[in-house]
N, C-alpha and C positions, 0 to 999 in steps of 0.2 A: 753417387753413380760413378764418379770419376776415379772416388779409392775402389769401387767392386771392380770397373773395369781393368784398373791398373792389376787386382790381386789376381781376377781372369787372364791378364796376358802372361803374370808371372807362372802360372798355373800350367797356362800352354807352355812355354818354353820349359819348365821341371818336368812338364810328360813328355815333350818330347826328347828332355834330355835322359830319360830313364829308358824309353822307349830305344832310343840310340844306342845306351848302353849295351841293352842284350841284343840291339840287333846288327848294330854293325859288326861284332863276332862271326854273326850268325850268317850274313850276307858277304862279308870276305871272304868265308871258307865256303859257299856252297860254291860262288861265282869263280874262286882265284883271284892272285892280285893282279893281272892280266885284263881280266872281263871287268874285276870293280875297277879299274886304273878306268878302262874305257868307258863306263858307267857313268863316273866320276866326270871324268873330260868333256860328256858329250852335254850331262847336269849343266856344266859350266856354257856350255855355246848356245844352250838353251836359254839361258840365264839372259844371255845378251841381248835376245830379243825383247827385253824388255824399256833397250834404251828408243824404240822407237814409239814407246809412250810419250816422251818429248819430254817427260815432266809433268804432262794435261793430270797425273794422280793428283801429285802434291800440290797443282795449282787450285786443284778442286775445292783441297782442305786447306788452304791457304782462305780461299775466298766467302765460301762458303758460312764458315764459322762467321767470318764479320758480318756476312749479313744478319745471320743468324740474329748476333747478341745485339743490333741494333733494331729487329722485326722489322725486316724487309725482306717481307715472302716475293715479294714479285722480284726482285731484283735473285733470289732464291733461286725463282721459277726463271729468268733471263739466261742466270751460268748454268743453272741443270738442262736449258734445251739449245743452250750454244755447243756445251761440251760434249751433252749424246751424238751429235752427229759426228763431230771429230773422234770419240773414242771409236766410234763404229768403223769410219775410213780407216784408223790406222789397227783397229784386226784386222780388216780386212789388206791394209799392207802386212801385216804379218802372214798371213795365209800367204800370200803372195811369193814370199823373201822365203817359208817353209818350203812353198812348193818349188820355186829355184832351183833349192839346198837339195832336194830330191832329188832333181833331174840331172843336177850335176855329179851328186855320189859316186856315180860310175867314174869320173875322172879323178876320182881322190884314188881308187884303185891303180891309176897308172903313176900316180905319184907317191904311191906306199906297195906298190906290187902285190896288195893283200886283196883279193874281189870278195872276199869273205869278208872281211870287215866293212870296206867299202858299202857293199849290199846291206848290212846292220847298220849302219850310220844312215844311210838313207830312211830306214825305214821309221828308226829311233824317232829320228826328228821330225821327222811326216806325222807322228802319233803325237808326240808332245808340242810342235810346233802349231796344230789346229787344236786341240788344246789349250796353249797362249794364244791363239786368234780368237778365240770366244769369250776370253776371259777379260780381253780389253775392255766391250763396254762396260764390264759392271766393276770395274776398279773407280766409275763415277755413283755407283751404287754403296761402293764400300765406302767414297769420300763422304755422301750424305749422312752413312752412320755415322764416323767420326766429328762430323759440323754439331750431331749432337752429342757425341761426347759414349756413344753407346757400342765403348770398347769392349763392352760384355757382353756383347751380342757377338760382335767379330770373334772374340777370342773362343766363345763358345762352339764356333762353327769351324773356326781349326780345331778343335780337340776332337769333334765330330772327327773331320777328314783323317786329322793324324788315325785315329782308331782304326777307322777305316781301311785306311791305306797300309797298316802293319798287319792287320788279319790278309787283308788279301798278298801283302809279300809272303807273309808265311806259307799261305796254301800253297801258291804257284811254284815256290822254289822247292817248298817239299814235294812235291808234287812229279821237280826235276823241271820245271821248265826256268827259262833265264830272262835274257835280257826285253827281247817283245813283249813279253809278258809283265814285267815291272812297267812298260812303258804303259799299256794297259789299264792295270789295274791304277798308277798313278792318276791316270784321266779316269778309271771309273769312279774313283772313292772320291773325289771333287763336287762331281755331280751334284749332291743333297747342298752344297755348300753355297753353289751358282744360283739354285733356283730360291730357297730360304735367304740369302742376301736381297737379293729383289724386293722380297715379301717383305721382312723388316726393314728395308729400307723406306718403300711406301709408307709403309705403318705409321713409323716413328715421324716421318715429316710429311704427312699428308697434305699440306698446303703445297707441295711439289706438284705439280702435275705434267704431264708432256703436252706441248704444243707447237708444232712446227712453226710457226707467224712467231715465237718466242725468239728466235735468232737471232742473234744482235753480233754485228761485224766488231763492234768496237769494243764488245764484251771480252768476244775471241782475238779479239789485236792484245787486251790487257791480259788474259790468260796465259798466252803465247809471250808475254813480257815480263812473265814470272816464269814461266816453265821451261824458257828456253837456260836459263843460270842454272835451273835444276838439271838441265841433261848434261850440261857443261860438270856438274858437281855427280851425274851418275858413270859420263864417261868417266872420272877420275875415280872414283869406287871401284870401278871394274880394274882400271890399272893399280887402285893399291890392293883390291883383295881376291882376285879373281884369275889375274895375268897369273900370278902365282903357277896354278894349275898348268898353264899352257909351254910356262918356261921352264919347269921339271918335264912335261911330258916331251917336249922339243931334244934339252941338252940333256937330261939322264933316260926317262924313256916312260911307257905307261906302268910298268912296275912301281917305279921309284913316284909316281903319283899315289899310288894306293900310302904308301908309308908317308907321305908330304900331308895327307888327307887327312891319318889319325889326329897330328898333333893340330891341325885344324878344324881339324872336327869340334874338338874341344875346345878351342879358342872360340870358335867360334858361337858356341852352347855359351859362353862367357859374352859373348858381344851381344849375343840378342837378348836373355834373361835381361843383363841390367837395359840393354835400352828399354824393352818389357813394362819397367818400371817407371820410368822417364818421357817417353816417346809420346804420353797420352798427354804432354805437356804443348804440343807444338798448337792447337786448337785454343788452347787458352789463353796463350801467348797472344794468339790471334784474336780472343773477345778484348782479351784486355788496352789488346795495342787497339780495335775499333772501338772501345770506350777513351784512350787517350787516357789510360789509368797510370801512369809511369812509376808510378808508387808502387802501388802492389805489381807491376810486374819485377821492382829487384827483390822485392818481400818474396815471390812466390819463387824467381831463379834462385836465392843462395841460399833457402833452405830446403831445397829441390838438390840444390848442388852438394850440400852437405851429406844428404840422403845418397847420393850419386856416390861421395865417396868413400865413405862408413859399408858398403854395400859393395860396391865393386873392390874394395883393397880387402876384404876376410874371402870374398872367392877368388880372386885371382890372387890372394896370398896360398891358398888350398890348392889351384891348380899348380904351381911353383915347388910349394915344399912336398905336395901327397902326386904329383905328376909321374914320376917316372915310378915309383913303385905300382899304381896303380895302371901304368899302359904294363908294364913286365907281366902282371896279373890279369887286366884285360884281354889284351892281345896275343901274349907271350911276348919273351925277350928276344926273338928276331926284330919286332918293330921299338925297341928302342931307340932305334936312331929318329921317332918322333918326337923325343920328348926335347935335345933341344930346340926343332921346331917351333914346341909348345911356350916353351921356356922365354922365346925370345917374340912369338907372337903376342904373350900375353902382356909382356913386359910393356910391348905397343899401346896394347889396349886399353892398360891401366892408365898411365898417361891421358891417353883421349878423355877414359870415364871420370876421371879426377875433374873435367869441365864439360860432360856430359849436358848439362841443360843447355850450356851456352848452344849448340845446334839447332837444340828447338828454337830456343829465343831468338837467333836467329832468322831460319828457316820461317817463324811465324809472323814478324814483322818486318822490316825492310832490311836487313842485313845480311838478303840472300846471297848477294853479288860477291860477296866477304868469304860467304863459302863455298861458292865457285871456283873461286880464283886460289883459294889456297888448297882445295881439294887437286884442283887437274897440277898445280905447281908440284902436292905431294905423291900422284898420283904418277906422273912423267919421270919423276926420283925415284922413286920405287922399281918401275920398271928398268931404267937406267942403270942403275946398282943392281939390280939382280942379274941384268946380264951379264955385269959383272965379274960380280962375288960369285956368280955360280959353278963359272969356270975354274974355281982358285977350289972353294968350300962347299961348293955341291948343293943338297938342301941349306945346309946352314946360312950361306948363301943368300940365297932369295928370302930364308926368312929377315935375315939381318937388313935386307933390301926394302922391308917391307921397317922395321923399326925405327931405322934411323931418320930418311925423313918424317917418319909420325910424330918422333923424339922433338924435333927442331920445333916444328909444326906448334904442336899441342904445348909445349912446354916453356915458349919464348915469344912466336908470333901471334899465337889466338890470343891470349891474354892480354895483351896491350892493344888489341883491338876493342875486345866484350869489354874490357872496362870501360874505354872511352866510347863504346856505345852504351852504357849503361849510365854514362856521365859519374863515374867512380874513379876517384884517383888509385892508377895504377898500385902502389902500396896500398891501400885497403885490400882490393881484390883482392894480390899475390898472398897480402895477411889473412885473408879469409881462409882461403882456400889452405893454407900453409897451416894455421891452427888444425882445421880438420884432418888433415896429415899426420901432425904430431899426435893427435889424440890416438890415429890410427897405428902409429911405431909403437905407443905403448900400449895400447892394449892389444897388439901383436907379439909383445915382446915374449910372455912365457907361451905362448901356444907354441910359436919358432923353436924354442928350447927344446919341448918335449918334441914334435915334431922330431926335431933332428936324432935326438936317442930312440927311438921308438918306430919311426915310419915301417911299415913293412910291403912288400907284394901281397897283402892278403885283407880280404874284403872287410875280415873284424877287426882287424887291429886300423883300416884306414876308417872306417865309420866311429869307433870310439875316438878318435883322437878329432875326428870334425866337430865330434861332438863337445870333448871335453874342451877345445878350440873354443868354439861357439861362448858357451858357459862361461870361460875367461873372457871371454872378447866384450859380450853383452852386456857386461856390470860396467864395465870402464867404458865404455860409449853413453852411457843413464847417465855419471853421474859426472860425466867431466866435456861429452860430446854436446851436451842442449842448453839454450838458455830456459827460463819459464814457461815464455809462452809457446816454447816450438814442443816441449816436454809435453805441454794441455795439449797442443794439435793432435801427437802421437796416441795419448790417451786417448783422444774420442773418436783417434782410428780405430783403436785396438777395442775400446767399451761404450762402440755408440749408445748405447741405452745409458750406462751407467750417468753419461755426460750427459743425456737429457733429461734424464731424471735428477739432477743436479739441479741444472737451471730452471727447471721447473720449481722446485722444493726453495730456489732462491726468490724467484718471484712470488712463488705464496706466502712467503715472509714480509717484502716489502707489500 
């Protein structure tokens, strides 16, 4: 269940990265980079509203899963009818904070002189803002499916909406209509999504039920004492990946966000594919840490983290070496000045993904406080530096604003944390991880090579070369990246039958 649902998220993040592909062409030139710059920006303010979830998501799936793996339905049934009434309050303060944003619109007019825009931001937000007010309680609906681990059900219900929501951009814009209209269709094509999460959510844990008399203050005190480190750890998200948008639109203008966009665009199709991969790990982390299993949880992190980074260094090697031919070709070579955006976002990312699980393991057992505290530390750097670098180097700038503390970060301080919460002597760790790297410089070595004589602006010569990539890359990970037993695991990902027709065929011998 847990490899189907992992290959279901990778699945949704490749449609939607293909999806993206031919549509953000298609949506920058119907709108201008004007209208997508303000698109974009407003995407972003939107976004924000989500920090008045408190964190009650992750605390759901934090808690939940323990009960789960220990069958304590009633204690199940305590955090599912503590946390419905609090998801419900805080839509309902969202609706609240939309309808504000609304009434105050007309005053953005007098401080940008534009009543035409002004009047479209109001309205933007009033449609997407109730919207994210409905969508609050059932993010305790999404937490249930994850407690069982039935990321294939989720992922399945995004590939629904993405569908969805690309047929209906298309008509509308051909159609000629713009920005109300994507607001729109964004909340139509959701719909199927809100009500079938409900339904599976019931299904899968039927022993949930709702009951008002279920409310326990002291449920909600412990909830509120995990989730309050996670808004601490989402205000700092927003300042390291988010501000971004607001400090191009501020010092160069909404233009120069469209082109800040491209090269994170793609960065960002890069951050969620591998988490994709990874993310379905934080649940486990959490049966394992209420089984008190300490064993298999470093068993299950460093070969999770190996995966982590076999996996994120050959695509964020591809966005690096095949990046600027492919935006010249995408885009055309006006928006080159995104690539090195891309170049230096990704560089960030790589970094993090190199200790990729450490977050879940984390996040799933008590070392949330850990990523609080050095989220908002990197988060407040980022912002800092980019004000900056912006003024000196422009984009370049903010993106640089955004690597260097992740550099410090992920590369010197996380490490000597996750080890010594893993109770691993620092040197092992760094040696772990450090092997998995080198494996990685050489069996990148001749893809680089050809890459560099060959790359071109053109869609054949960049799909041969990922591929001939691939092919190099693949053999020298087999035969020099796995011990034994992690080779068998891969196996009986890749030929579940084949593996139990094995062990089968070994027991009717004994």
């Amino acid at each position: 269940m847990l490899t189907k649902g992992s290959s279901l998220r990778s699945l949704y993040y490749l449609s939607h990265v293909v999806v993206s592909f031919f549509m953000t062409p298609f949506v920058v030139y119907s709108l201008g980079d004007r209208l997508y710059g303000f698109w974009a920006f407003v995407g972003v303010l939107v976004g924000y509203y989500g920090l008045l979830d408190l964190g009650l998501s992750e605390a759901v799936q934090r808690y939940i899963p323990g009960a789960v793996a220990t069958e304590d339905y009633k204690g199940c049934n305590r955090i599912f009818n503590t946390a419905l009434p609090l998801f419900l309050a805080l839509g309902f303060a969202v609706f609240l904070v939309t309808l504000l944003a609304y009434l105050l619109s007309p005053f953005l007019a007098g401080m940008t002189g534009n009543q035409e825009d002004a009047a479209l931001f109001g309205k933007i937000i009033l449609i997407l803002g109730i919207n994210m007010a409905i969508e609050f309680p059932l993010r305790l609906f999404l937490g249930v499916l994850a407690s069982q681990l039935r990321y294939d059900i989720m992922s399945a219900l995004q590939l629904l909406t993405l569908f969805l929501r690309t047929a209906l951009v298309v008509i509308v814009l051909l159609s000629g209509y713009q920005l109300i209209a994507l607001a729109l269709v964004t909340v139509l094509a959701s719909i199927p999504q809100k009500i079938l999460t409900v339904y599976f959510a019931k299904k899968n844990l039927p022993q949930v039920q709702y009951d008002r008399k279920e409310w326990d203050f002291a449920t909600a005190r412990t909830l509120f004492g995990y989730s309050l480190y996670i808004l601490v750890a989402k205000l700092a998200d927003i300042l390291r990946f988010n501000i971004d948008f607001v400090v191009v639109s501020t010092f160069i203008g909404l233009s120069a966000v469209t082109h800040y966009s491209i090269g994170s665009i793609l960065a960002g199709h890069f951050m969620f594919f591998i988490s994709s991969t990874i993310v379905v790990l934080l649940p486990v982390f959490s049966r394992l840490h209420g089984r008190e299993d300490h064993e298999n949880i470093k068993r299950v992190f460093f070969f999770a983290n190996k995966i982590s980074v076999y996996l994120s260094s050959f695509i964020g090697f591809g966005l690096i070496f095949w990046g600027r031919p492919f935006i010249e070709r995408w885009m055309g070579p006006s928006y080159l000045d995104a690539y090195p955006v891309l170049f230096l976002l990704v560089l960030g990312f790589l970094f993090a993904f190199w200790q990729n699980p450490s977050f879940d393991l984390l996040l799933g057992t008590t070392g949330y406080r850990f990523v609080a505290a050095i989220n908002i530390i990197e988060g407040v750097s980022n912002l800092v530096l980019s004000l900056i670098l912006v003024r000196r180097f422009g984009l370049i700038g903010v993106a640089l604003g955004t690597l260097i503390p992740m550099a410090i970060i992920k590369l010197i301080v996380q490490p000597i944390y996750v080890s010594r919460f893993l109770t691993v002597r620092y040197f092992e760790f760094v040696g772990r991880i450090s092997r998995a790297i080198s494996v990685v410089a050489l069996a990148l070595l001749c893809p680089a090579l050809i890459s560099i004589i060959f790359a071109a602006p053109d869609y054949r010569a960049l799909i041969a070369l990922s591929l001939i990539s691939f092919m190099l890359y693949l053999p020298v990970l087999w035969f020099y990246g796995f011990d034994h037993s992690e080779a068998e695991i891969i196996r009986g990902v890749i030929f579940p039958k084949r593996i139990k027709s094995q062990v089968a065929d070994s027991r009717g011998i004994d």
